[in-house]
C-alpha positions, 0 to 999 in steps of 0.5 A: 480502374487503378485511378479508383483503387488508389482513391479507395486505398487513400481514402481507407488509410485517411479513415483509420489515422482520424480513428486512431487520432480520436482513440489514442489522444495525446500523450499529455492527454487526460480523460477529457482530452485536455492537455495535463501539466502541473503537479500531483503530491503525495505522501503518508504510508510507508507501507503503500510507498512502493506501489505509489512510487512505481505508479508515479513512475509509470504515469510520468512516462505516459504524461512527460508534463505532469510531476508526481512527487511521493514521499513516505512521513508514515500514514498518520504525519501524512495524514496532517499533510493532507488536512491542512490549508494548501495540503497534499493531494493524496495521503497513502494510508495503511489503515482506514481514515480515523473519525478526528480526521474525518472532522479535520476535514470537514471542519477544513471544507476539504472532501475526501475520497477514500480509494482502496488501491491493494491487500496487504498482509502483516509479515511477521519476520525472523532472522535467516538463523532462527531455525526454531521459530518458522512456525508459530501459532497465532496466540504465540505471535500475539504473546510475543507482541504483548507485554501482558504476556511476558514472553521474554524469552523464546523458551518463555514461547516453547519450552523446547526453543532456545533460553535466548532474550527475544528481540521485538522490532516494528514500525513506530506509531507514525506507521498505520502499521503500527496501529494496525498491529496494535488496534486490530491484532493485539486488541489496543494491549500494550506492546513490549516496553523494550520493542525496537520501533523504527520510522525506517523500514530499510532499517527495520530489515537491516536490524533483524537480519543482524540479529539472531532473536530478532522477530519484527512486523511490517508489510508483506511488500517489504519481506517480498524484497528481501528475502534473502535477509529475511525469514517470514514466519508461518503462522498457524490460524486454527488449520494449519501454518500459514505462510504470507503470499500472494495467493493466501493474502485475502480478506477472506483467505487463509491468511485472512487474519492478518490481512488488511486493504492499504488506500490512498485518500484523495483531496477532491477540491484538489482533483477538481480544481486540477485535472491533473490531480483527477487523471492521476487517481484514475490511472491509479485505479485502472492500473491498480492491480498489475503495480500491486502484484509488481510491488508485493501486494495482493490485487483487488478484485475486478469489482472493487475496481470498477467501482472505484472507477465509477465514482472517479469518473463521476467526479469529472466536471 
């Protein structure tokens, strides 16, 4: 009887390690179960810089032999990155992929996988002693930004606001950002000829905690991590001031307005030709949602990811 129970015993613990060798793969594993090794490149948005870098990190801890290497050019030098011979792999974009560079592409024979990754919302942020400017409605955010408008002075805003020079910073026009506020929310109008336009978020922050009329825009992620520099502006849409978070930033919520998807595009000839290219964007997808909310972003939906997923893995030979 004991000679039987240790046969059942040994042979119960041999069944469960094949079964956790079949599930589990290697650490340097992909999907496949081929072993992943090489590099994976990526650049282009600022914007999508934060949560790129940390998915990198995180994935480099699972796949010790793959090195992924993000950088932040803006979204359209990124772009040129991309589209070009011997090119990135990925380019993180804060704005969709414009139809010249969808012809760049197809004049190059490179296919190009758009990936919604997160939510994003435009912050528009003041400095910690600017008491009067907490508040502002959507038309006043767009006078500030438009030099048609004239608004020189915060007194030129409300007549009860200080007789101060406003002070306009934002991201430069390598930045989706950029185009973003330009195209979408102020309607392709002109912005301020004396707007302070940096490449540099970090700078960005830095100049408008300095400066007590400073008023800027850039992603909700970057407002997220400075906070204690930095005011975020509530803006009133039509019901009421609005303030940015995660719980309001959605394509259909309070903050809809000013709310945008940020993608990262992927060079499909690259996924296919390296299976480490591939692996990546699937990690990226199945992970999306947690790094977002860890990164200042608002997740996707469980939909949105899921068909991200689906045509991912449709691409694996």
């Amino acid at each position: 009887m004991k000679s039987l129970k240790k046969t059942s015993l040994f042979l119960m613990l041999a069944a469960l390690m094949v079964f956790t060798a079949a599930c589990g793969g290697g650490d340097n594993e992909g999907g496949n179960g081929e072993e992943l090794e090489g590099s994976v490149v990526i650049d282009g948005s600022g914007t999508v810089y934060p949560f790129m870098a940390r998915m990198a990190e995180n994935y480099m801890g699972e796949q010790e032999n793959v090195s992924v290497e993000v950088s932040r050019s803006g979204t359209s030098a990124g772009f040129k990155k991309f589209l070009a011979e011997d090119g990135t792999d990925y380019n993180n974009a804060s704005r969709q992929i414009k139809d010249e560079e969808k012809a760049k592409a197809e004049e190059l024979g490179i296919e190009v996988q758009e990936m919604k990754v997160a939510l994003d919302g435009i912050t528009i942020v003041i400095n910690k002693d600017n008491d009067w400017a907490t508040e502002l409605t959507e038309q006043e955010v767009k006078d500030i930004f438009l030099a048609s408008a004239g608004k020189k002075k915060w007194s030129d805003v409300r007549a009860d606001f200080p007789d101060e020079e406003i002070k306009t910073y934002g991201p430069n026009e390598n930045h989706g950002t950029y185009e973003f506020m330009f195209e979408t929310i102020l309607e392709e109008q002109d912005l301020p000829e004396d707007i302070n336009l940096q490449q540099d978020y970090s700078t960005l922050v830095d100049l408008v905690s300095k400066d007590k009329n400073a008023i800027g825009f850039f992603g909700y992620g970057y407002y997220e991590s400075n906070q204690d520099k930095l005011s975020a502006v509530k803006v009133d849409f039509g019901n009421g001031p609005v303030e940015p978070s995660l719980d309001t930033i959605k394509e259909d919520g309070d903050y809809a307005a000013f709310t945008r998807p940020v993608f990262t595009y992927l060079n499909v000839n690259n996924g296919k030709e390296k299976p480490q290219v591939l692996d990546y964007a699937i990690y990226t997808m199945n992970n999306a949602q947690d790094v977002a909310k860890e990164t200042g972003f608002a997740p996707l939906s469980d939909e949105d990811v899921k068909a991200a997923l689906d045509t991912l893995n449709g691409l694996k030979k």
